[in-house]
C-alpha positions as CSV (number, residue, x, y, z in Angstrom):
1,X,228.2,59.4,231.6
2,X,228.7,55.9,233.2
3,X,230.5,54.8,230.0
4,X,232.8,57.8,229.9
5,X,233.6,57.5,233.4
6,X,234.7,53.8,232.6
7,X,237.1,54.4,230.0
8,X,239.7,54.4,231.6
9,X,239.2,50.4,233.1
10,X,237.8,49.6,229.7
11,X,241.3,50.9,228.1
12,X,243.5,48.9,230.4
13,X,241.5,46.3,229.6
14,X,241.6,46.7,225.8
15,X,245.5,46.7,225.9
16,X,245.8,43.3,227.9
17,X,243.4,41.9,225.3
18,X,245.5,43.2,222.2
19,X,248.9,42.1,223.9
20,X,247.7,38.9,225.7
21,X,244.9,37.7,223.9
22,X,242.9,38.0,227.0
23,X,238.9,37.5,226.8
24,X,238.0,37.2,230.4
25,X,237.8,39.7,232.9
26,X,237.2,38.3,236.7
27,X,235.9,40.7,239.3
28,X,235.8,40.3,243.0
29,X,233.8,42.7,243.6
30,X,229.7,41.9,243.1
31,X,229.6,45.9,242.4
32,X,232.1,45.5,239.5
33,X,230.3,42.0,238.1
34,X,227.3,44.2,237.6
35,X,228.8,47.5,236.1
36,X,231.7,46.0,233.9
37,X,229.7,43.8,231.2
38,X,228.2,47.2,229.7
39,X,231.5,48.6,229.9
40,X,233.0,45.7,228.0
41,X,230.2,45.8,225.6
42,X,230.9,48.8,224.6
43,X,234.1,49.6,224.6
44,X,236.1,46.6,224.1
45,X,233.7,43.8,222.2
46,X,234.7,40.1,223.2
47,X,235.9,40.7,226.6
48,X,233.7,38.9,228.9
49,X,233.3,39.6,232.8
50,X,233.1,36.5,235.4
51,X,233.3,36.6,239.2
52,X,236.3,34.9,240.8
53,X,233.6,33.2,243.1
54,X,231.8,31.5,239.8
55,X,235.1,30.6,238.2
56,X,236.1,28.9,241.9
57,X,232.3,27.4,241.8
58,X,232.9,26.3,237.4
59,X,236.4,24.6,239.1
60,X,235.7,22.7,242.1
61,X,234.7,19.1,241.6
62,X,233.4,17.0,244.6
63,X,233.8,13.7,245.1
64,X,230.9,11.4,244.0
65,X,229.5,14.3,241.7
66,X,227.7,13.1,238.9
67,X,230.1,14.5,235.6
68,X,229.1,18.2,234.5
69,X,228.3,19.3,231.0
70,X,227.6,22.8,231.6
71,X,229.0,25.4,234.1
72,X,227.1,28.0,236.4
73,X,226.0,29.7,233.6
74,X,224.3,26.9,231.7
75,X,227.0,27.2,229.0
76,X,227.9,24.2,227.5
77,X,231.5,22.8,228.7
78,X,232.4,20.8,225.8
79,X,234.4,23.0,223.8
80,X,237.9,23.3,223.2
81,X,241.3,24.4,224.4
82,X,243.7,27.2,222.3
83,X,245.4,24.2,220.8
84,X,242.6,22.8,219.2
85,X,242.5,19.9,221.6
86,X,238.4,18.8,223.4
87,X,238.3,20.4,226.5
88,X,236.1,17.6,228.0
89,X,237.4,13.7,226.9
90,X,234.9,11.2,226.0
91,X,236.2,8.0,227.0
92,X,236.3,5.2,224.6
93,X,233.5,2.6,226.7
94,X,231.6,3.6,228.7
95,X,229.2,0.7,230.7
């Protein structure tokens, strides 16, 4: 019934992700975060749902931090960008 009833957000969803190439889905709401992954799952595969909070927490970057390799959810950071391009540089020397 639950994923019935969420049709509707999952099509929406579905559309911006044919037109846009969107894979991300950020929620606000803690209520959505926990209801929206099954609805992704289900009806549109590849859509992943994040909280606005943990892509402010993935973003901030304080001063003396040591360098980060993986975000808030243990994911590895090193990846890269839609041109092809390293997300994270390695410099040249390091000492």
């Amino acid at each position: 019934m639950r994923l019935r009833g969420g049709f509707p957000r999952a099509n929406a969803v579905k559309h911006v992700k044919e037109k846009h190439g969107v894979n991300l889905l950020a929620c606000i709401c803690a209520i959505d975060k926990a209801t929206l992954p099954t609805l992704m799952e289900y009806w549109v595969p590849g859509v992943e749902v994040a909280g606005v909070h943990e892509l402010l927490g993935n973003a901030l970057v304080m001063t003396g931090e040591k360098e980060r390799t993986t975000d808030l959810r243990r994911e590895d950071l090193r990846g890269e960008d839609l041109q092809g391009e390293p997300l994270v540089r390695e410099e040249a020397s390091r000492e």
